[in-house]
N, CA, C and O atoms as CSV, one atom per row, in Angstrom:
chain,resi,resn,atom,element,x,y,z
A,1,UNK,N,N,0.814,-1.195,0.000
A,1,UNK,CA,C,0.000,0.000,0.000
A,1,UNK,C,C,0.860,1.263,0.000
A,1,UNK,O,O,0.674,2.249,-0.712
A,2,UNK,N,N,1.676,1.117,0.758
A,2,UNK,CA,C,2.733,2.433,0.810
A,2,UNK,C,C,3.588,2.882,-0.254
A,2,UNK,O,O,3.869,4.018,-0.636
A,3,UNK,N,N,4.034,1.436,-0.754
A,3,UNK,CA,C,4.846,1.204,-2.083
A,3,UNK,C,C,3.828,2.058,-3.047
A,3,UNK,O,O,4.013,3.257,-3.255
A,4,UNK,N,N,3.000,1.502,-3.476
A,4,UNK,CA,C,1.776,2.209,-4.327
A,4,UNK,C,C,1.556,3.861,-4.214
A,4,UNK,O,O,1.601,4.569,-5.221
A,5,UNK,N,N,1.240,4.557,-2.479
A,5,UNK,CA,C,1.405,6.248,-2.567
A,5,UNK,C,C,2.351,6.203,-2.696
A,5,UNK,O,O,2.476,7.228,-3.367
A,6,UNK,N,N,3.485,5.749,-2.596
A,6,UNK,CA,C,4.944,6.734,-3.028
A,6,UNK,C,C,5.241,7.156,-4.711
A,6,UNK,O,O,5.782,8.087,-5.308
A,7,UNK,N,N,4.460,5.732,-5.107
A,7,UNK,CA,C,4.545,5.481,-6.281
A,7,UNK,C,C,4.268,6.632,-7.198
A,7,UNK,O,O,4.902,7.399,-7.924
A,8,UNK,N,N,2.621,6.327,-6.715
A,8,UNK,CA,C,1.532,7.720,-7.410
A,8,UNK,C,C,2.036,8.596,-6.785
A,8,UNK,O,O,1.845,9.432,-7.668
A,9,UNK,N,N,2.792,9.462,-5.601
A,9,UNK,CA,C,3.581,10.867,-5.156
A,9,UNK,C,C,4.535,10.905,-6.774
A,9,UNK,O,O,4.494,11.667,-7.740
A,10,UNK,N,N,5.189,9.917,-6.511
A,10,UNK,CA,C,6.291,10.234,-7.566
A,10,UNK,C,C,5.556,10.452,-9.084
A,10,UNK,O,O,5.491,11.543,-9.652
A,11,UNK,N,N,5.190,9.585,-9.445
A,11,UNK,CA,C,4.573,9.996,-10.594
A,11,UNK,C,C,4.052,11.602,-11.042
A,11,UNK,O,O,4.338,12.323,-11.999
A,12,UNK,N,N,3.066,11.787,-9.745
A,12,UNK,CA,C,2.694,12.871,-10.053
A,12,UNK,C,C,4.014,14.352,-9.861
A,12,UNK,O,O,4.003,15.348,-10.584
A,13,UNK,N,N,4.881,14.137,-8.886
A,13,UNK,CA,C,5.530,15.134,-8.974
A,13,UNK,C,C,6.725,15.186,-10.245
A,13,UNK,O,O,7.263,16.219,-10.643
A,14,UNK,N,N,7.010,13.655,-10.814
A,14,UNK,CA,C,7.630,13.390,-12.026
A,14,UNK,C,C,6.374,14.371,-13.367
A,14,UNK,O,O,6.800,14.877,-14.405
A,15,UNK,N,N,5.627,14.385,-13.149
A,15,UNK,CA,C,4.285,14.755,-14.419
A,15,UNK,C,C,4.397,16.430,-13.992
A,15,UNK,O,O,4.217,17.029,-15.052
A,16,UNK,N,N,4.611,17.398,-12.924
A,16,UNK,CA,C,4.486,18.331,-12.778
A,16,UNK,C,C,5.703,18.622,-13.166
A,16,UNK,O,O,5.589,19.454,-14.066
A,17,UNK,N,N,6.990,18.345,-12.939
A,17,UNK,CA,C,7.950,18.705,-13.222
A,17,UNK,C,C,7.959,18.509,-15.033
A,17,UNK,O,O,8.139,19.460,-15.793
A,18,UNK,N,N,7.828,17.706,-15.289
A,18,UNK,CA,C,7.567,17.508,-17.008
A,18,UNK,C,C,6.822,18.720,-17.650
A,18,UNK,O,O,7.167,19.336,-18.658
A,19,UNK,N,N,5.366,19.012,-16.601
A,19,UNK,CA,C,4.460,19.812,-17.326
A,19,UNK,C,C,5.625,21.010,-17.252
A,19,UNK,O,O,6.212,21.261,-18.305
A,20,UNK,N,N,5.923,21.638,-16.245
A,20,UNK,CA,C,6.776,22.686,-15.860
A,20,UNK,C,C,8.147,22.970,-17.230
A,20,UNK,O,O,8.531,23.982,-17.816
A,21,UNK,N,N,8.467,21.800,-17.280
A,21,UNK,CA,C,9.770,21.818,-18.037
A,21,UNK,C,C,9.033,22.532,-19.451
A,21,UNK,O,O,9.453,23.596,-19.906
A,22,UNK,N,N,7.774,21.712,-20.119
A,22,UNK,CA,C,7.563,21.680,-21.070
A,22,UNK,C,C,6.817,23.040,-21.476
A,22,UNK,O,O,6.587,23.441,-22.617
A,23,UNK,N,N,6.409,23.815,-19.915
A,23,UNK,CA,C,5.726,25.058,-20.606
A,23,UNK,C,C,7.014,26.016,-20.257
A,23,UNK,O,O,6.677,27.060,-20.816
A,24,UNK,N,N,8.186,26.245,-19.708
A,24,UNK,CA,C,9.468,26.532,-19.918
A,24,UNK,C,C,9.542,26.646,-21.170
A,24,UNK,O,O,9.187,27.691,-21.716
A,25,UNK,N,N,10.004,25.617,-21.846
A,25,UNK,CA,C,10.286,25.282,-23.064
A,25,UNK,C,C,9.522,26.098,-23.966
A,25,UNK,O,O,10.002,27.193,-24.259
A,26,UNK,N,N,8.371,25.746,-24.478
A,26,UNK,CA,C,7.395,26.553,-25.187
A,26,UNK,C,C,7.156,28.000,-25.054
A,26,UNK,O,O,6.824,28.644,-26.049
A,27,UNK,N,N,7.311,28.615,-23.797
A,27,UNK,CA,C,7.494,30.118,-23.896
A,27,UNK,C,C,8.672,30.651,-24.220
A,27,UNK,O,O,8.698,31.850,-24.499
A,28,UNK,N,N,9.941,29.836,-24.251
A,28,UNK,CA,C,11.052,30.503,-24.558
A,28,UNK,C,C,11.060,30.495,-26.128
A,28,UNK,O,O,11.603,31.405,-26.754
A,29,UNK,N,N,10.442,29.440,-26.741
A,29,UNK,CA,C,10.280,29.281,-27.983
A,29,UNK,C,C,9.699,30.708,-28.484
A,29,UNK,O,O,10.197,31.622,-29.141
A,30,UNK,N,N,8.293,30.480,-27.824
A,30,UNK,CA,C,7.439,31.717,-28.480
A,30,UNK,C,C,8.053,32.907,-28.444
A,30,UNK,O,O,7.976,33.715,-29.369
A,31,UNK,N,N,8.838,33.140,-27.156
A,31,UNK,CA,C,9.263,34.510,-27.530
A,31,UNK,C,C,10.751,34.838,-28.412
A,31,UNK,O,O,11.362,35.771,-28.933
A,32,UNK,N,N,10.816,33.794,-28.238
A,32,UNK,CA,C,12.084,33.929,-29.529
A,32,UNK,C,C,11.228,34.044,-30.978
A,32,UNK,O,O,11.601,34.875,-31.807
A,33,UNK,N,N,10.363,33.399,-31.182
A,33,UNK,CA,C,9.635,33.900,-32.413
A,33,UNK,C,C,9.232,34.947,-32.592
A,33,UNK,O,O,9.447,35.506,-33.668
A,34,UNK,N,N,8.318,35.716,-31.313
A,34,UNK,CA,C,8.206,36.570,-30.940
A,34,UNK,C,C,9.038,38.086,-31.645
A,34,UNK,O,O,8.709,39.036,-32.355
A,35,UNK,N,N,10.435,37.531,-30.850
A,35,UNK,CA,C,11.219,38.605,-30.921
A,35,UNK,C,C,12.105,38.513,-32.197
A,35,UNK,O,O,12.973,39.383,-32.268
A,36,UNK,N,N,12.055,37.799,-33.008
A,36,UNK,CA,C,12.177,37.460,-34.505
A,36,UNK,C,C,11.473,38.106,-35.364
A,36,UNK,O,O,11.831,38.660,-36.404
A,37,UNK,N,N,10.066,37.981,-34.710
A,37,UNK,CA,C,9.091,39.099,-36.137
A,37,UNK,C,C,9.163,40.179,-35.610
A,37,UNK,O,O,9.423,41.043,-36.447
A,38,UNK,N,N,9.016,40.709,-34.223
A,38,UNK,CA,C,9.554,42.181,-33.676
A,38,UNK,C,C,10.905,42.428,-34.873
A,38,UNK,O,O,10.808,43.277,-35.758
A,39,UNK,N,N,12.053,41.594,-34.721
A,39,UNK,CA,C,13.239,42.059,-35.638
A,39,UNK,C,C,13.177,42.324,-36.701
A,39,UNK,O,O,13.739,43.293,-37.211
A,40,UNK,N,N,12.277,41.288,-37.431
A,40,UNK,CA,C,12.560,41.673,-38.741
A,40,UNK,C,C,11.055,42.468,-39.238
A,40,UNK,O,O,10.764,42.402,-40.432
A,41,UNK,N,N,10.223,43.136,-38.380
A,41,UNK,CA,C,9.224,44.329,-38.854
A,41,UNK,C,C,10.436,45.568,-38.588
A,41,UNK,O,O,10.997,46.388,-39.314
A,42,UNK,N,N,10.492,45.224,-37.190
A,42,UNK,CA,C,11.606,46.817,-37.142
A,42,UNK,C,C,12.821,46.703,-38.264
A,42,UNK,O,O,13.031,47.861,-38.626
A,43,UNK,N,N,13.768,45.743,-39.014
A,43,UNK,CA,C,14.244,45.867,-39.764
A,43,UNK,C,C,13.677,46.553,-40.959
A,43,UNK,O,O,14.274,47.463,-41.534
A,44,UNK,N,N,12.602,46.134,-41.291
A,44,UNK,CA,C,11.762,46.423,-42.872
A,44,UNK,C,C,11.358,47.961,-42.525
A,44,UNK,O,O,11.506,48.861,-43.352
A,45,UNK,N,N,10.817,48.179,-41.181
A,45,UNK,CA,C,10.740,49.787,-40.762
A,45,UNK,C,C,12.235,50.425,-41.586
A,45,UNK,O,O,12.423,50.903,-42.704
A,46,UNK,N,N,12.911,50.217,-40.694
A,46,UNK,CA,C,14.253,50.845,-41.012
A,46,UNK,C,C,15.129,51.587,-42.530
A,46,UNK,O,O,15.598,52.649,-42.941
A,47,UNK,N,N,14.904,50.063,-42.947
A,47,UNK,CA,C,14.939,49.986,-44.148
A,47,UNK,C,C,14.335,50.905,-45.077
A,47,UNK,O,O,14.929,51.511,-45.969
A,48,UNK,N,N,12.572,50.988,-44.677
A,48,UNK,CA,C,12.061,51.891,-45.599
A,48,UNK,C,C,12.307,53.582,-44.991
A,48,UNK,O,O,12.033,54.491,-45.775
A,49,UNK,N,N,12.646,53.814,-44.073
A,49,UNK,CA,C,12.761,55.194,-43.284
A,49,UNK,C,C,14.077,55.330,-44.015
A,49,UNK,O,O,14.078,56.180,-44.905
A,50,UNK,N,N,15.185,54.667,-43.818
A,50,UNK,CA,C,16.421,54.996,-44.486
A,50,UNK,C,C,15.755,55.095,-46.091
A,50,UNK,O,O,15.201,56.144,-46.421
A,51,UNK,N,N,15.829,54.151,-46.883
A,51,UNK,CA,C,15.296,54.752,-48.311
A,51,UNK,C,C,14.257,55.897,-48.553
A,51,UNK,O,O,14.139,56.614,-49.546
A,52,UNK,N,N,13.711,55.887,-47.674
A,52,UNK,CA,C,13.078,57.405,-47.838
A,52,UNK,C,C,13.968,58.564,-47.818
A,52,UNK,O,O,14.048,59.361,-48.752
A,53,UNK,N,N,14.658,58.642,-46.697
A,53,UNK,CA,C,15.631,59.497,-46.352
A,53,UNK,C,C,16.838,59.549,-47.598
A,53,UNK,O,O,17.263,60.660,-47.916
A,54,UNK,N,N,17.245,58.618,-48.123
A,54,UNK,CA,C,17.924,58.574,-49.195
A,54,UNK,C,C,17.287,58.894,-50.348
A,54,UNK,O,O,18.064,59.498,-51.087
A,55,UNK,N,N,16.319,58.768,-50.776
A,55,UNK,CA,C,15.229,59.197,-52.054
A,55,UNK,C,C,15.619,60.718,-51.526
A,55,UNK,O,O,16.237,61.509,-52.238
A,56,UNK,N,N,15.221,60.990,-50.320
A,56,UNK,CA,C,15.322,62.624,-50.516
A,56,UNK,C,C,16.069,63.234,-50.559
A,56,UNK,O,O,15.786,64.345,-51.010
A,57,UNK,N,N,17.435,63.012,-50.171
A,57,UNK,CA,C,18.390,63.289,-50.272
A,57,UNK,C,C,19.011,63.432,-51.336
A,57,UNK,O,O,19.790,64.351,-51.591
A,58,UNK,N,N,18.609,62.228,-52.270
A,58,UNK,CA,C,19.235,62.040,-53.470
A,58,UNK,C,C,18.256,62.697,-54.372
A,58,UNK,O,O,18.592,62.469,-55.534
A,59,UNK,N,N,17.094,63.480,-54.303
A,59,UNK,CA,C,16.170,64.234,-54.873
A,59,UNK,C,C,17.046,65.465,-55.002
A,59,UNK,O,O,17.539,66.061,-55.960
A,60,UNK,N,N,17.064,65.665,-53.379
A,60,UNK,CA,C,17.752,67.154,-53.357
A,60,UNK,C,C,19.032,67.046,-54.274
A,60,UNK,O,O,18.970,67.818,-55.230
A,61,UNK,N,N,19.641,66.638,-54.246
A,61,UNK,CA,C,21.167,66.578,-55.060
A,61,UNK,C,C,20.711,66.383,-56.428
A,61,UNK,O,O,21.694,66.689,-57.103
A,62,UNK,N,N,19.852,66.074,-57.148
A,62,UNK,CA,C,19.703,66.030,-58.101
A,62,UNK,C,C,19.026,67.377,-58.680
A,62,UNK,O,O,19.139,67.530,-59.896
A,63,UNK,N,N,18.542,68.073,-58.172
A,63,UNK,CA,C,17.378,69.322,-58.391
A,63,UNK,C,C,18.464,70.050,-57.704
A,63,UNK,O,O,18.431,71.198,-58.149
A,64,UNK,N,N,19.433,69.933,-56.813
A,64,UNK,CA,C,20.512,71.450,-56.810
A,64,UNK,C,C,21.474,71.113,-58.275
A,64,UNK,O,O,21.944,72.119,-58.807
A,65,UNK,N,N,21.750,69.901,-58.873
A,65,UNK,CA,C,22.794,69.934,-59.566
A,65,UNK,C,C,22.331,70.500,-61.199
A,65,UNK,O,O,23.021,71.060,-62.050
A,66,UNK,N,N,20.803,70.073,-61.222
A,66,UNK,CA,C,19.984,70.559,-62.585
A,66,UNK,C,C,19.943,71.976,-61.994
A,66,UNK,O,O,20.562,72.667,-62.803
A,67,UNK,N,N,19.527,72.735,-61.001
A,67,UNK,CA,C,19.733,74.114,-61.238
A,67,UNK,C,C,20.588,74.966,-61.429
A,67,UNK,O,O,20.465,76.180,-61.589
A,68,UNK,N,N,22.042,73.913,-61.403
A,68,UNK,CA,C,22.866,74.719,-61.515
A,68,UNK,C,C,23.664,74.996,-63.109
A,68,UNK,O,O,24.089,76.031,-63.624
A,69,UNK,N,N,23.624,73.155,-63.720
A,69,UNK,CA,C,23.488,72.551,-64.780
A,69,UNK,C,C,22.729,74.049,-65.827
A,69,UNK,O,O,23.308,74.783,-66.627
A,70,UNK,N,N,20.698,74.044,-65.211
A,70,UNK,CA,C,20.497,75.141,-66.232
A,70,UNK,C,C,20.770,77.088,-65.881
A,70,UNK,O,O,20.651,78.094,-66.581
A,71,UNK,N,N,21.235,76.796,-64.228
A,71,UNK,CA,C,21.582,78.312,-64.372
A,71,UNK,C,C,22.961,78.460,-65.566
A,71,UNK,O,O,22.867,79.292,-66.468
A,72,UNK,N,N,24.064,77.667,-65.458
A,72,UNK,CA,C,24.962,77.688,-66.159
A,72,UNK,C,C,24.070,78.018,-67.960
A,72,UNK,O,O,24.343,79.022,-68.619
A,73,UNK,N,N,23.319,77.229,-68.312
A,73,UNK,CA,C,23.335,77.520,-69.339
A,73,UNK,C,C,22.414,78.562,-69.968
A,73,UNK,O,O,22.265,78.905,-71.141
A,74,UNK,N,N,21.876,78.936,-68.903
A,74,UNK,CA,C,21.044,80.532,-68.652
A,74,UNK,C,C,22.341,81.621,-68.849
A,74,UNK,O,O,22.422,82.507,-69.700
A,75,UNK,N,N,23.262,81.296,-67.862
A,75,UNK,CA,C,24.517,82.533,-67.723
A,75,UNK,C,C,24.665,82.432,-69.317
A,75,UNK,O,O,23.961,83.183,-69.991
A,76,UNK,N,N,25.470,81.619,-69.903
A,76,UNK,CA,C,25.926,81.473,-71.296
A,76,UNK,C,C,25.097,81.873,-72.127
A,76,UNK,O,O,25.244,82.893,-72.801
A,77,UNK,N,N,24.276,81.228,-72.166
A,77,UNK,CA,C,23.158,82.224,-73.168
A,77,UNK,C,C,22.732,83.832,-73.602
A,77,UNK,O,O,22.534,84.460,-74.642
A,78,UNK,N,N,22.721,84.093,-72.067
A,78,UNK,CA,C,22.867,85.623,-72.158
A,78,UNK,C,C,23.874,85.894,-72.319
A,78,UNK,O,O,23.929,87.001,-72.856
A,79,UNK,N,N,25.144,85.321,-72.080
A,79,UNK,CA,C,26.534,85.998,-72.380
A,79,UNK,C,C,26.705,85.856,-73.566
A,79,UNK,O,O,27.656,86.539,-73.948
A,80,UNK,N,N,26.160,85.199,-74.468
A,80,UNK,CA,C,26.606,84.899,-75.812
A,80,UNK,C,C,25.744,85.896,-76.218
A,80,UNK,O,O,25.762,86.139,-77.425
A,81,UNK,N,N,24.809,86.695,-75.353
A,81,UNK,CA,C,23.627,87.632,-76.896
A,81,UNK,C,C,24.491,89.145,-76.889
A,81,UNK,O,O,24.155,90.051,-77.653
């Protein structure tokens, strides 16, 4: 009889420790997935904030270098009349 509760003690504290281990396990999982799609949304953020920032940048440099491109050929023009 005694043999038998020790038995079922053990079992059950063998089954809690299992359950324990196994929801351990599974939340470290999830939040590593978790923090995987956190990474790679904030990457794709990034990404598009920097190319924006570069589109404009590279806007501006392009529209100072054409104004200067047609002031130059504004100056010449009149210098040639």
């Amino acid at each position: 009889m005694i043999d038998r509760q020790t038995d079922r003690q053990t079992d059950r504290q063998t089954d809690r420790q299992t359950d324990r281990q196994t929801d351990r396990q599974t939340d470290r999982q999830t939040d590593r997935q978790t923090d995987r799609q956190i990474d790679r949304q904030t990457d794709r953020q990034t990404d598009r904030q920097t190319d924006r920032q570069t589109d404009r940048q590279t806007d501006r440099q392009t529209d100072r270098q054409t104004d200067r491109q047609t002031d130059r050929q504004t100056k010449t023009i009149y210098n040639d009349l």
